[in-house]
PLY file of the C-alpha trace (Angstrom):
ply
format ascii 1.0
element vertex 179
property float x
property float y
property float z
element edge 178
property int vertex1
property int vertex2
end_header
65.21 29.62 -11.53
63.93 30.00 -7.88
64.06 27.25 -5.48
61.42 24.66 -4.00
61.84 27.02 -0.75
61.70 30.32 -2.60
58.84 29.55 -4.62
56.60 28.23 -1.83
57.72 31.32 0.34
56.79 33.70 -2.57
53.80 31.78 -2.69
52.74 32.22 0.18
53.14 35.57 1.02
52.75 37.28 -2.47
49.87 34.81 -4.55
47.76 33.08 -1.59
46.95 35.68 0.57
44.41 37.36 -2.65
42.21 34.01 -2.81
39.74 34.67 -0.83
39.10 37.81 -3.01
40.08 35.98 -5.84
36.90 33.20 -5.43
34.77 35.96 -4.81
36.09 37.92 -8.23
35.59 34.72 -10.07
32.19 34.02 -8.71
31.06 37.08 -9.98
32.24 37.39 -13.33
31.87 33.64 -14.10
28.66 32.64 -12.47
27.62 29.36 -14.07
31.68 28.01 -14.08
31.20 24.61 -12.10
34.12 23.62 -10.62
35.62 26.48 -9.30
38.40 25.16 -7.36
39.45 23.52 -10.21
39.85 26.85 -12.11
41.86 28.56 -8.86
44.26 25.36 -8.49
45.05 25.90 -12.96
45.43 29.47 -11.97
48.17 28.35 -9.16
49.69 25.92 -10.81
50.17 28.44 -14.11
51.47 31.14 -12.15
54.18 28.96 -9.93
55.21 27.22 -13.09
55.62 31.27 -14.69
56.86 32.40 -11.62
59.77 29.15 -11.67
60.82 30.31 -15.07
61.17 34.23 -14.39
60.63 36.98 -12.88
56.73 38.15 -12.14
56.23 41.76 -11.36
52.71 42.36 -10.20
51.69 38.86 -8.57
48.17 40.34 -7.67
47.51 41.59 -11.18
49.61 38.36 -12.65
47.08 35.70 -10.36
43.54 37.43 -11.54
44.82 37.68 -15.05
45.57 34.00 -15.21
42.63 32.98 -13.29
40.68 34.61 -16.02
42.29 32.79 -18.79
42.08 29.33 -16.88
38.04 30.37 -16.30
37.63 31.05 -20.01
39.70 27.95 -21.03
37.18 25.92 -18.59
34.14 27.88 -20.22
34.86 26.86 -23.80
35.69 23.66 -22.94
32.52 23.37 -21.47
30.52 24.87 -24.12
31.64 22.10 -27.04
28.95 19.18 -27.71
28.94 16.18 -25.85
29.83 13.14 -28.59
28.17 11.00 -26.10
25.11 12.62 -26.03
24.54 12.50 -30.14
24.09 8.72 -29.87
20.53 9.29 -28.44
19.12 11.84 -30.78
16.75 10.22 -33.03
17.54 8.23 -36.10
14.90 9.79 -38.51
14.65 13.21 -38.85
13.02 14.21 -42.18
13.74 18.07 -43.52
11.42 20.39 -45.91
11.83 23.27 -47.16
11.58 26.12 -44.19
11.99 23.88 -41.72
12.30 25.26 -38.21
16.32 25.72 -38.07
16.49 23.44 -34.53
14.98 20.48 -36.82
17.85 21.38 -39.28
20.42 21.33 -36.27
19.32 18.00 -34.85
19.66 16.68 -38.14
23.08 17.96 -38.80
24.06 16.68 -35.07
22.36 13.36 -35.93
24.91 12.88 -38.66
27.92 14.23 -37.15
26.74 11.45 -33.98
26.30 8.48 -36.47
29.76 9.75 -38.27
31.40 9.51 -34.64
29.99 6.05 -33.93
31.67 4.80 -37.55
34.78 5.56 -35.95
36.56 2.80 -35.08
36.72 2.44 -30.93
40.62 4.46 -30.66
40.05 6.64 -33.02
36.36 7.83 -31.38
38.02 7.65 -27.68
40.55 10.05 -28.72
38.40 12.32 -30.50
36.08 12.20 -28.03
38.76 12.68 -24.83
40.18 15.87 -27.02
36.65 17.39 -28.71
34.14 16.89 -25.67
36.50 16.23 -22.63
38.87 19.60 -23.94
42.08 17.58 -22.89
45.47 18.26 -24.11
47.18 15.82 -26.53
49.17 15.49 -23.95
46.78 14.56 -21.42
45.12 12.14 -24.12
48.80 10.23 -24.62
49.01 10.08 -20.65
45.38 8.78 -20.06
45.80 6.22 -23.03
49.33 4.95 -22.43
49.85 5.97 -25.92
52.34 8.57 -27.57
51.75 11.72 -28.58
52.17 11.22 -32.13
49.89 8.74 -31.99
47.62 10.70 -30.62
47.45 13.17 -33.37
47.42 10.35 -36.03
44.41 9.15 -34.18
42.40 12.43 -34.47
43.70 13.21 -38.09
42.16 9.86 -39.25
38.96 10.56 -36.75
38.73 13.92 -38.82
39.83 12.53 -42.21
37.12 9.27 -41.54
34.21 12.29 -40.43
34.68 13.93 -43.99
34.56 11.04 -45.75
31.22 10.06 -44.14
29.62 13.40 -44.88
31.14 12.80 -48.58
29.66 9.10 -49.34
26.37 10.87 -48.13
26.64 13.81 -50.46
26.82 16.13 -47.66
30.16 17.38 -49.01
31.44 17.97 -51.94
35.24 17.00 -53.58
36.75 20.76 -52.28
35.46 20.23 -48.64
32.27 22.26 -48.19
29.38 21.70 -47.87
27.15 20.59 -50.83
0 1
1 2
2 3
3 4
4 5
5 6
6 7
7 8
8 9
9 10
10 11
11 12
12 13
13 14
14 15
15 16
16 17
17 18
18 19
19 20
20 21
21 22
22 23
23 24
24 25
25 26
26 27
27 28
28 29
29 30
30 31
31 32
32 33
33 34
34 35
35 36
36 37
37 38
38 39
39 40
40 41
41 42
42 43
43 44
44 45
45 46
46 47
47 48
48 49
49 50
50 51
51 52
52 53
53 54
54 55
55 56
56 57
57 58
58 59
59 60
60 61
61 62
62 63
63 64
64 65
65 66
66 67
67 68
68 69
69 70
70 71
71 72
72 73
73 74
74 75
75 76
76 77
77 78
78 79
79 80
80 81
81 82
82 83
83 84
84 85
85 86
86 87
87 88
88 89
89 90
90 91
91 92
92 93
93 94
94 95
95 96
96 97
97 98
98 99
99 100
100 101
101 102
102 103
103 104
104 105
105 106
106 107
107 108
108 109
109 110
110 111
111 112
112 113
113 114
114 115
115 116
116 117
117 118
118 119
119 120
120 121
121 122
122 123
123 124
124 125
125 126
126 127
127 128
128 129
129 130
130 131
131 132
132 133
133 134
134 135
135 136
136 137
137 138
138 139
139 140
140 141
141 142
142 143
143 144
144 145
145 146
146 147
147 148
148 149
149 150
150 151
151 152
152 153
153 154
154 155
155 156
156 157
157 158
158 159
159 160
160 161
161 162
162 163
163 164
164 165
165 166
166 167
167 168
168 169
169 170
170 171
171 172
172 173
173 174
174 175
175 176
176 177
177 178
């Protein structure tokens, strides 16, 4: 394990001196990632906590391959469907037969948005902080002054509660899939 002093020195002589290059790498392989400097800072803080526990060979190669991963973690996270923004879609959406398939998707996220707002209030702010918001159970527990197990227990009813909404509506059937 390398000291405080170590670690900061082998930060800043092996890992910081490549940022500059680094940003601009990022910038132009992830061109829509907002939040950039949030994605360099994961990157650091992934790399000092790896470098604390071992030995890294290649610092250069180490930094822009964990940058990556932190940009790609950011970019999924990103990409899931805001909870909050379900609430507004429309209440009546009627289907036929050959309907355009963006009808058939607002319908299906009309459901899964009225299934989230039958949630009671913890069990949709967890959900919610770990589906939309991406954070860690960890993070949730933190942010909620709750533990971790509770945390799960919160989502596994949130999930368990979702199913049995799309069952009572016949959207389901007994074995899980869709009916």
């Amino acid at each position: 394990m390398a000291s405080v002093a170590g670690l900061s020195r082998w930060f800043a002589e092996e890992v910081q001196p490549h940022e500059p290059r680094l940003r601009s790498w990022l910038r132009a392989r992830f061109a829509d990632l907002r939040d950039l400097d949030d994605v360099v800072q994961e990157a650091y803080l992934r790399i000092l906590r790896a470098r604390a526990a071992g030995r890294i060979e290649h610092p250069k190669a180490y930094l822009f391959n964990t940058a990556r991963n932190a940009a790609l973690d950011r970019v999924r996270r990103e990409r899931i469907i805001p909870f909050e923004g379900l609430t507004d879609l429309p209440a009546s959406i009627v289907l036929e037969d050959g309907a355009d398939p963006r009808v058939s998707s607002d319908a299906e996220l009309e459901v899964l948005a009225a299934a989230v707002r039958a949630l009671p209030a913890r069990c949709r702010e967890v959900l919610i902080l770990r589906k939309y918001h991406g954070l860690s159970h960890e993070e949730i527990a933190a942010r909620l002054g709750i533990t971790r197990n509770t945390v799960n227990a919160q989502i596994t009813a949130a999930m368990l509660r979702c199913r049995q909404y799309f069952r009572d509506r016949g959207l389901l059937g007994e074995d899980g899939h869709a009916s």
